[in-house]
C-alpha positions as a Markdown table, in Angstrom:
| # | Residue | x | y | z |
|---|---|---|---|---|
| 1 | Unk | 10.2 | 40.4 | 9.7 |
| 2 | Unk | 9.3 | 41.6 | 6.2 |
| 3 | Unk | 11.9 | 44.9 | 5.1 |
| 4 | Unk | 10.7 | 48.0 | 5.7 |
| 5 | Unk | 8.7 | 49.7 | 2.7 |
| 6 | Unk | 8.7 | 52.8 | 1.0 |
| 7 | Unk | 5.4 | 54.1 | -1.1 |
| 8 | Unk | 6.1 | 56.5 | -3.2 |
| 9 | Unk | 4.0 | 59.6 | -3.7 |
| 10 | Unk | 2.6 | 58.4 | -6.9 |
| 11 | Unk | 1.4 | 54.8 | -5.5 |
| 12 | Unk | -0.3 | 56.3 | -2.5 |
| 13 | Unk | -2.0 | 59.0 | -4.7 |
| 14 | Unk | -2.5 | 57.1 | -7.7 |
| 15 | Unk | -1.5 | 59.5 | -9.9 |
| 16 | Unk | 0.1 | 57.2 | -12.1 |
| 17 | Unk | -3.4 | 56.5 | -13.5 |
| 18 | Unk | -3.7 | 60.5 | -15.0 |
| 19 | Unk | -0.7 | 59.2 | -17.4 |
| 20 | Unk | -3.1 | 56.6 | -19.1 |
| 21 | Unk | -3.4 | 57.4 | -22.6 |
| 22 | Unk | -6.7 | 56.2 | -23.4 |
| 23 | Unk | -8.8 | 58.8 | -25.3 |
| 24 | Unk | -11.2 | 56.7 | -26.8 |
| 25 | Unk | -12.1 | 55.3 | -23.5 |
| 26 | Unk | -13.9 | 56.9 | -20.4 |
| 27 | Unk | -12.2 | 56.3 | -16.7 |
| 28 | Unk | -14.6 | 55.7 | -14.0 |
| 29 | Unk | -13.2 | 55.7 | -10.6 |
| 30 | Unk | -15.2 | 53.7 | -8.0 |
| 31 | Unk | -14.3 | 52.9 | -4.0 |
| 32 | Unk | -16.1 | 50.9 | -2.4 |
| 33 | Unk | -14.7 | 49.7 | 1.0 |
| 34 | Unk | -11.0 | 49.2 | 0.7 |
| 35 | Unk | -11.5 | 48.4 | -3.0 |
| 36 | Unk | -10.5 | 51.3 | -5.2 |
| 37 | Unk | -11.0 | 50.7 | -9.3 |
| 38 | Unk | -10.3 | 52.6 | -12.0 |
| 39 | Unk | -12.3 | 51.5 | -15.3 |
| 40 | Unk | -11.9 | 52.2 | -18.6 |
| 41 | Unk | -14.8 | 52.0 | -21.6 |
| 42 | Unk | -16.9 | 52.9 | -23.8 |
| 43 | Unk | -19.0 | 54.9 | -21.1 |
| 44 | Unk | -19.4 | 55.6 | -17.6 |
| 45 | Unk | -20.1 | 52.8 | -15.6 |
| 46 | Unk | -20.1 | 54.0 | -12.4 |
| 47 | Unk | -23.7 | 52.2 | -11.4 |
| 48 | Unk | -22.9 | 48.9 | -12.9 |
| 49 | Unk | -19.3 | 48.6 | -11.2 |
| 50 | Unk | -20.3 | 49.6 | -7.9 |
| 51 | Unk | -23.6 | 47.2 | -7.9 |
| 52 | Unk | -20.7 | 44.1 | -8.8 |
| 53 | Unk | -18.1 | 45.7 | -6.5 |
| 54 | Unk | -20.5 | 45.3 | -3.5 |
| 55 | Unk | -21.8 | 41.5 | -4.7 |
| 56 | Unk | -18.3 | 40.4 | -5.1 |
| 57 | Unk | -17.3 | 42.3 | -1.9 |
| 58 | Unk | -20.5 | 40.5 | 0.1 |
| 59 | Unk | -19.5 | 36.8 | -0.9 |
| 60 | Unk | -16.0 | 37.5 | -0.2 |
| 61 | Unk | -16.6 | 39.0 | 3.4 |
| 62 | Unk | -19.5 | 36.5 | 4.2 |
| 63 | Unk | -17.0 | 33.6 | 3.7 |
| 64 | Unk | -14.7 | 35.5 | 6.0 |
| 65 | Unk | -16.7 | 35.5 | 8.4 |
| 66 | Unk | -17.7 | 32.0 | 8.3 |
| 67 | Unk | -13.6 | 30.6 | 7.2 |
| 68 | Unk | -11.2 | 33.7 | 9.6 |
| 69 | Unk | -8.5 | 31.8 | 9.0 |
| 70 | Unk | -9.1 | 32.6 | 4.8 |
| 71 | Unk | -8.0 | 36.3 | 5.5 |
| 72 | Unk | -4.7 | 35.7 | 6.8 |
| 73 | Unk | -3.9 | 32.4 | 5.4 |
| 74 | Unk | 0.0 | 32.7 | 3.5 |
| 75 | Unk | -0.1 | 29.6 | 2.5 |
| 76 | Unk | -2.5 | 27.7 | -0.1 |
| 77 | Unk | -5.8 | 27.2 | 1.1 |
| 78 | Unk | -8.0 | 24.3 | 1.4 |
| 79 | Unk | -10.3 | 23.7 | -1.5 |
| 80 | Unk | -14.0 | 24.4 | -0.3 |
| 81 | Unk | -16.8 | 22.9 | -2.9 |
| 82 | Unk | -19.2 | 25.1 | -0.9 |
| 83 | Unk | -17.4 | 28.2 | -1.4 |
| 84 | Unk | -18.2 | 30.8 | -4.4 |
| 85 | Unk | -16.8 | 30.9 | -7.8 |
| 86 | Unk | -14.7 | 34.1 | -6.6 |
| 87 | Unk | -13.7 | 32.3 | -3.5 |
| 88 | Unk | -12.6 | 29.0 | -4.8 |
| 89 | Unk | -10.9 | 31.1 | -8.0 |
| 90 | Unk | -8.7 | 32.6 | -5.4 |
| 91 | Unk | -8.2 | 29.3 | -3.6 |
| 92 | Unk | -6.7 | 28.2 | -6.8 |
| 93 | Unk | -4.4 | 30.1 | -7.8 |
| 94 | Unk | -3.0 | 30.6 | -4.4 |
| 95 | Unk | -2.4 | 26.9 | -4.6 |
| 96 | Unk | -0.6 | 27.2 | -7.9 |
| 97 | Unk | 1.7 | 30.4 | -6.5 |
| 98 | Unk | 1.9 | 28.8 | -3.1 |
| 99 | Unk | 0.8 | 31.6 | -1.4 |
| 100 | Unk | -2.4 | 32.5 | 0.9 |
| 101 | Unk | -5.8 | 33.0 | -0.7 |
| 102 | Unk | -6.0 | 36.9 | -0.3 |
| 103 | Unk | -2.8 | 37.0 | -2.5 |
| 104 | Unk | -5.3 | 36.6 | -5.3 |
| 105 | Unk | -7.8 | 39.3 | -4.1 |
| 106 | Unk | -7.3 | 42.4 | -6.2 |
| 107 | Unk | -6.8 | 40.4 | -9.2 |
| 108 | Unk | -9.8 | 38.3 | -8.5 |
| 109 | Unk | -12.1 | 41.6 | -8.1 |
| 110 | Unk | -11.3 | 43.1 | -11.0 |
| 111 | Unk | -11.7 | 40.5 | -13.3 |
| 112 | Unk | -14.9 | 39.1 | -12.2 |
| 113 | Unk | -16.1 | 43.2 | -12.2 |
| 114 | Unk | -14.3 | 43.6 | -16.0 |
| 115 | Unk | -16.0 | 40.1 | -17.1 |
| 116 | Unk | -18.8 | 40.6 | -15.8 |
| 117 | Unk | -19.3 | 44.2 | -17.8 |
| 118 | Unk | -18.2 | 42.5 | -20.6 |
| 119 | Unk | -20.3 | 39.8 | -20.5 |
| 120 | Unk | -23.8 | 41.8 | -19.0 |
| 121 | Unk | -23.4 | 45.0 | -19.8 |
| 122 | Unk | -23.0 | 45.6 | -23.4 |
| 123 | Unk | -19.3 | 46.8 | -23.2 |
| 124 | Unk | -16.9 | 46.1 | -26.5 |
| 125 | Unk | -13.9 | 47.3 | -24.2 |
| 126 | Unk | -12.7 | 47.4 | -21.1 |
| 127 | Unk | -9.9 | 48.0 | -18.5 |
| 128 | Unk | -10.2 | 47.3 | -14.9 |
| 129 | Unk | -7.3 | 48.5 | -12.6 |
| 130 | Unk | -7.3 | 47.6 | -9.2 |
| 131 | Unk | -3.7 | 48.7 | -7.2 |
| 132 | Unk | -1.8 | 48.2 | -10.2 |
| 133 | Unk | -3.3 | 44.7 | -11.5 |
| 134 | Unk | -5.1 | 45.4 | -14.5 |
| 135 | Unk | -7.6 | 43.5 | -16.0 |
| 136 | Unk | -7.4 | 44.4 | -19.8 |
| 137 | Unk | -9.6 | 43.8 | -23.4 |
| 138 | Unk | -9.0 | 45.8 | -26.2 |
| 139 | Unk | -9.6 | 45.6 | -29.5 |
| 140 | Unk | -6.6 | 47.0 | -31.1 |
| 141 | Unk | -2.7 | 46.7 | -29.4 |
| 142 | Unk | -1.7 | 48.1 | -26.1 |
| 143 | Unk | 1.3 | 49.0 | -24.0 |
| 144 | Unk | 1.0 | 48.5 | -20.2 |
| 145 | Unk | 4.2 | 50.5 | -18.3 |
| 146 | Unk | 6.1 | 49.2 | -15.7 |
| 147 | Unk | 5.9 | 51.3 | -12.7 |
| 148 | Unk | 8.7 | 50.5 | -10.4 |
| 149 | Unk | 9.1 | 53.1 | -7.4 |
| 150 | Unk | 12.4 | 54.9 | -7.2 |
| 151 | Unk | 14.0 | 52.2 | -10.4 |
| 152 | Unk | 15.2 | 54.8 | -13.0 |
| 153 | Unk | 13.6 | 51.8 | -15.2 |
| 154 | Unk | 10.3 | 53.0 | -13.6 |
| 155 | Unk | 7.5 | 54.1 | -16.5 |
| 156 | Unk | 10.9 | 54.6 | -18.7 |
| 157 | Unk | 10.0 | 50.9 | -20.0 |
| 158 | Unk | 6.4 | 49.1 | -21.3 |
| 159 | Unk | 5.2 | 45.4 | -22.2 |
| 160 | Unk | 3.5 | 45.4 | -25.5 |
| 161 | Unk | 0.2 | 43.5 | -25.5 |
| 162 | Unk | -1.3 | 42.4 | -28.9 |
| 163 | Unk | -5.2 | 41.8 | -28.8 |
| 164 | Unk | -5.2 | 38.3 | -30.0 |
| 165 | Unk | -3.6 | 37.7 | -26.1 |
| 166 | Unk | -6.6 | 39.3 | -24.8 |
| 167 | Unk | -8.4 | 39.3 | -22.7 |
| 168 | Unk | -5.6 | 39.3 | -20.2 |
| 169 | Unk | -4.5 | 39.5 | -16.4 |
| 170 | Unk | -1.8 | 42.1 | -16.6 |
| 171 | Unk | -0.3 | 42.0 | -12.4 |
| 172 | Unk | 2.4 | 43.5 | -10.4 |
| 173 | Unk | 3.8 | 42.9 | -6.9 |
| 174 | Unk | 6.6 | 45.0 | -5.3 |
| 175 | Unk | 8.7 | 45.3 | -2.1 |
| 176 | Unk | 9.4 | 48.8 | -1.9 |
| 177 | Unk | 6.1 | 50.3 | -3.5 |
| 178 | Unk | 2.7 | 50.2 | -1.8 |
| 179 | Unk | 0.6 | 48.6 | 0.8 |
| 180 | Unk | 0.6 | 45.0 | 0.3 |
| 181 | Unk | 3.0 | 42.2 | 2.6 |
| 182 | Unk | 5.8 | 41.1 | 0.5 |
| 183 | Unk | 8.5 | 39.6 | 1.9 |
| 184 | Unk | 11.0 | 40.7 | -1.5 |
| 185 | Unk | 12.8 | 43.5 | -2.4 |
| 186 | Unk | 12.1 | 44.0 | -6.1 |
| 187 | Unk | 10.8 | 46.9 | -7.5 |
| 188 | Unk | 8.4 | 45.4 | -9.6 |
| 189 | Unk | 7.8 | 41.8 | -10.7 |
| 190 | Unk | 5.1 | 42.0 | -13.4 |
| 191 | Unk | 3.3 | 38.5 | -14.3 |
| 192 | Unk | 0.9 | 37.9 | -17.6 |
| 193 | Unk | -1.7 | 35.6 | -17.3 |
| 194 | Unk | -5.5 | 34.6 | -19.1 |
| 195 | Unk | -6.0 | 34.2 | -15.3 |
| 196 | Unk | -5.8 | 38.0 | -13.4 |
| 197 | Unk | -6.1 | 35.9 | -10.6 |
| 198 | Unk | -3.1 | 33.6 | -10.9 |
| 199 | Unk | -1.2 | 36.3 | -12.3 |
| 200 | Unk | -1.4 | 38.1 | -9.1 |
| 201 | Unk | -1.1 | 35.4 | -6.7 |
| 202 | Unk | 2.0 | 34.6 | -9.0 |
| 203 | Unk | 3.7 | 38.2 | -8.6 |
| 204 | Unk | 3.2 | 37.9 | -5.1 |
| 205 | Unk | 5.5 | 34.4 | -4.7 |
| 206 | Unk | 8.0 | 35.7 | -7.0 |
| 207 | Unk | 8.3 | 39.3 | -5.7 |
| 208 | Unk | 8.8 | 37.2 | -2.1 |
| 209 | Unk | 11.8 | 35.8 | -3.6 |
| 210 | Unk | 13.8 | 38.8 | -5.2 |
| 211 | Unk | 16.0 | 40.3 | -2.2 |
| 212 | Unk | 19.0 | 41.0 | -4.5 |
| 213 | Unk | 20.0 | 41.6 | -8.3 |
| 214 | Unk | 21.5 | 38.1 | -7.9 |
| 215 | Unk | 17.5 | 36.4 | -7.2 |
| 216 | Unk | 16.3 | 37.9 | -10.5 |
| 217 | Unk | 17.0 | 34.4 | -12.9 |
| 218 | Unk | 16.1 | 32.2 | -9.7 |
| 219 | Unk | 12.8 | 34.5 | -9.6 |
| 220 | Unk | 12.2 | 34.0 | -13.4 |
| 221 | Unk | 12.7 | 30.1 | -13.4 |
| 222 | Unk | 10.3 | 29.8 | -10.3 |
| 223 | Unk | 7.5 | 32.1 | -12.9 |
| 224 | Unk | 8.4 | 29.4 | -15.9 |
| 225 | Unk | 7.7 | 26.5 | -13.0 |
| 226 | Unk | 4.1 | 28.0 | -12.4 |
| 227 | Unk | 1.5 | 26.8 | -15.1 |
| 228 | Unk | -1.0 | 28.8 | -16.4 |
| 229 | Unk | 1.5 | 32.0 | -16.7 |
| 230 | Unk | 2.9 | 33.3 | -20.1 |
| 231 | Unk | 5.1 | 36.6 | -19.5 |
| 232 | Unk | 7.0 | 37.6 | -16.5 |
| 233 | Unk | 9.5 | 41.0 | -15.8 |
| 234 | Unk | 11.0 | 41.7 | -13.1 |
| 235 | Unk | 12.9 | 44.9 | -12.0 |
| 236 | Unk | 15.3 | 46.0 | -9.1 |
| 237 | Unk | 16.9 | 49.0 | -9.3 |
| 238 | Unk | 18.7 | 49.3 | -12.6 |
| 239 | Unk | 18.5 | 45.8 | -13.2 |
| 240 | Unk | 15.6 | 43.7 | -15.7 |
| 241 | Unk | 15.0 | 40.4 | -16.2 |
| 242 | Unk | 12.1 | 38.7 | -18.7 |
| 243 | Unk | 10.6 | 35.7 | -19.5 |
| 244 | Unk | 7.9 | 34.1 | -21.9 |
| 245 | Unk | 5.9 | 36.4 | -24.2 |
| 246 | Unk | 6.8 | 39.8 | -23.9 |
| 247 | Unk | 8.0 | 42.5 | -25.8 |
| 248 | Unk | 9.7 | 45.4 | -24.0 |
| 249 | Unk | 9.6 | 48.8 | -25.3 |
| 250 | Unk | 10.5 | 52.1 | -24.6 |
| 251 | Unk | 8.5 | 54.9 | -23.4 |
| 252 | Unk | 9.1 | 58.3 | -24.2 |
């Protein structure tokens, strides 16, 4: 049976996203569903995000209904040529992580919603943050923090991301913080990817395996085994471990 779970009062709420400190930027906040985004740009974009939100949200249910066994799948998928981009993308990197599909699911959405605004829609910038896996493009440096539950670590430390390495799939997984099955007891395992959606299906498989202090380099030597992936942290309690292109910093 997984471990019991805590979700602290700032998950649940989502009040960590009223620390952002992007003032150039406008947030948008748009639920559709089960599917709750915050976006960051150049202007509100509350019409465009919620007509993609609902197209991506269509092909992903209509496959469901057609494939059940895609929803509770935890282990890789079968690739389907028939399937939709957003569909098969999940397939994939669930297949890299080996891990189900739907591991992949609230990276997945918010990149093709942040591409697709990039591409279509006239924006320069833009941050897409779905349950704590970010989709990010800036023009100019950027920190993410690392929110960890009850770790004193938790927003106390940030991964510095230069723009050249953008666009990038910025994705966390946890076993003591939120909603979603993990199997793990880190506080945070934090992957980097070009692909948001392999960088979550990757944070989930690793997260899976942290259950003590001890699993942290065994965790980080599974992320360096994964292609496709170039920055990895994980955190329990007072404990860090890093690998590939990251630069830590501290926040004040």
């Amino acid at each position: 049976m997984p471990p019991t779970r805590k979700s602290p009062l700032s998950y649940v709420n989502r009040d960590y996203r009223d620390r952002l400190n992007t003032e150039d930027l406008t947030s948008t906040l748009v639920s559709v569903g089960q599917t709750d985004l915050q976006i960051l740009a150049e202007r509100n974009l509350t019409e465009e995000a919620t007509h993609l939100i609902v197209q991506y949200r269509n092909q992903l249910e209509r496959y469901i209904s057609c494939n059940p066994l895609f929803l509770k799948a935890l282990a890789p998928f079968p690739h389907d040529p028939l399937a939709p981009p957003i569909v098969k993308e999940m397939i994939a990197a669930g297949k890299e992580a080996g891990v189900g599909p739907m591991a992949a699911v609230a990276g997945a959405l918010a990149g093709y919603v942040g591409r697709d605004l990039l591409a279509e829609h006239g924006c320069r910038e833009i941050i897409v943050e779905n349950g704590g896996d970010i989709y990010l493009k800036r023009n100019r440096d950027c920190c993410a923090a690392i929110f960890a539950g009850s770790s004193g670590l938790s927003n106390r430390l940030g991964i510095r991301i230069v723009k050249e390495k953008m666009p990038l799939g910025v994705c966390t997984s946890s076993g003591t913080v939120g909603h979603s099955l993990s199997l793990g007891q880190a506080d945070s395992v934090t992957v980097l990817s070009p692909s948001i959606s392999l960088a979550d299906a990757a944070a989930t498989r690793i997260a899976n395996e942290i259950l003590e202090v001890g699993d942290i380099g065994r965790g980080l030597e599974l992320g360096k085994s994964l292609s496709g992936l170039t920055g990895i942290t994980i955190v329990i309690g007072q404990n860090i471990g890093a690998w590939g292109d990251i630069e830590l910093i501290q926040l004040t």
